[in-house]
C-alpha positions as CSV (number, residue, x, y, z in Angstrom):
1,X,-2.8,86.4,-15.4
2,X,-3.7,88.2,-11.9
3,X,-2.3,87.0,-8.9
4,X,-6.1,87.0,-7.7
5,X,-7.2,84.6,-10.1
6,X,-4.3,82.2,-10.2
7,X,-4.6,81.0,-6.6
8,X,-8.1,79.6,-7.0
9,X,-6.9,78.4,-10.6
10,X,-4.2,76.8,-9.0
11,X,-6.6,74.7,-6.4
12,X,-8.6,73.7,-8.9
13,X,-6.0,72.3,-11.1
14,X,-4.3,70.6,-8.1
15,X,-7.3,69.1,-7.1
16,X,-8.5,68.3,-10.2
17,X,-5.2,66.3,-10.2
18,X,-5.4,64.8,-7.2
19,X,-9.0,63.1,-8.5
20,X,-7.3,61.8,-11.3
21,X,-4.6,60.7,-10.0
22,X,-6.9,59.0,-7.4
23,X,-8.8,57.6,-9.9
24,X,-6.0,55.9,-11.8
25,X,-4.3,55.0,-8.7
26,X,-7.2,54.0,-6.4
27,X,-6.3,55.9,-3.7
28,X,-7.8,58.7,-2.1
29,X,-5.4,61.7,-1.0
30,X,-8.1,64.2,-2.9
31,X,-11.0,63.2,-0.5
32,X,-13.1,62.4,-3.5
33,X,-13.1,58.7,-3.3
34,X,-13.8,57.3,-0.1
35,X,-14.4,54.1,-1.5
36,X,-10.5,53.9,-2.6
37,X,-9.2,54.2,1.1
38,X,-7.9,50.9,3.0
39,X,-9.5,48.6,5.2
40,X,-8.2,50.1,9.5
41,X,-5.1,48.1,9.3
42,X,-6.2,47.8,13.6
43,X,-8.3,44.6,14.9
44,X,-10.1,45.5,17.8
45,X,-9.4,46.3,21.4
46,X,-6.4,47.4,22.7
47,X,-2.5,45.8,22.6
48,X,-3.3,44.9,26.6
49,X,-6.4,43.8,25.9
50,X,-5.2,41.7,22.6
51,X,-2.1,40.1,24.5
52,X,-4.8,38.7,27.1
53,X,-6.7,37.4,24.8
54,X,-4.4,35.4,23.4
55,X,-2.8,34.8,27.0
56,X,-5.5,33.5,28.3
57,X,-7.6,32.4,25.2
58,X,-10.8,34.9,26.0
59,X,-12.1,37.2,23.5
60,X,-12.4,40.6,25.7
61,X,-11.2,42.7,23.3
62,X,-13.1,41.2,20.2
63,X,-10.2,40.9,18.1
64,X,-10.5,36.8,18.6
65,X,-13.8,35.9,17.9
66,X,-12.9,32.4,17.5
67,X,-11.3,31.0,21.1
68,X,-13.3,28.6,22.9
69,X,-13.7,31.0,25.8
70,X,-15.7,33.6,23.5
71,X,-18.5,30.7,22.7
72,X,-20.4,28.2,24.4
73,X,-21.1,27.5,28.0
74,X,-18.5,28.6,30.5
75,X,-16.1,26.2,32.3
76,X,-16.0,25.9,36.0
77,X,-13.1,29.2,37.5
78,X,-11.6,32.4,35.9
79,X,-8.8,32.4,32.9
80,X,-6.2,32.9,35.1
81,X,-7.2,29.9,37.6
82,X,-8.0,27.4,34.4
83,X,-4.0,28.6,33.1
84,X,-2.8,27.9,36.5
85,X,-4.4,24.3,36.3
86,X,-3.1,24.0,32.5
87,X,0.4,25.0,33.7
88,X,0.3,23.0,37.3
89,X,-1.9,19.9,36.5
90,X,-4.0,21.0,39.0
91,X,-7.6,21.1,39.1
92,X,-8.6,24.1,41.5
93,X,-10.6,25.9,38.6
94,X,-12.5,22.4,39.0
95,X,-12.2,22.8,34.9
96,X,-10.1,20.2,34.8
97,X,-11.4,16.8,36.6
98,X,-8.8,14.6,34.6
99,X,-5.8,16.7,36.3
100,X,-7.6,15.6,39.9
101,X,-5.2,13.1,42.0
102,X,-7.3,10.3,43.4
103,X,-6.3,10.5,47.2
């Protein structure tokens, strides 16, 4: 066989290969089955944005869809003034009325 015509041979066997293989396997390392490759392993936002999420209970990176801050009407202060209150029994976020002392 010529060395001109076993190169391109050669792809097209390896590839051909890779299909099957991809096929049997579900995978997709030829390119030919999109459909085959995983789900992004990665929720959305960034690792900061994700740790104040769940710091602070807010969905700013839209990886938490579910916390209470992401829905509904907005308490009374900012995250970090309600957490201060939650941490302090404090009401100076004025989210907390139950926390007020009765002077």
């Amino acid at each position: 066989m010529s060395p001109k015509l076993f190169a391109p041979l050669a792809a097209v066997m390896l590839l051909g290969g890779c299909a099957v293989a991809d096929r049997v396997a579900g995978t997709d390392s030829s390119g030919i089955y999109p459909q085959n490759r995983p789900a992004s392993p990665n929720p959305a936002g960034t690792v900061p944005e994700r740790t104040f999420d769940r710091a602070f209970g807010t969905n700013t990176s839209g990886a938490y869809p579910n916390n209470p801050e992401s829905s509904g009407p907005s308490k009374p202060g900012g995250p970090v003034d309600r957490a201060y209150d939650r941490a302090t029994g404090q009401n100076t976020s004025g989210a907390y009325p139950q926390n007020q002392k009765g002077y």
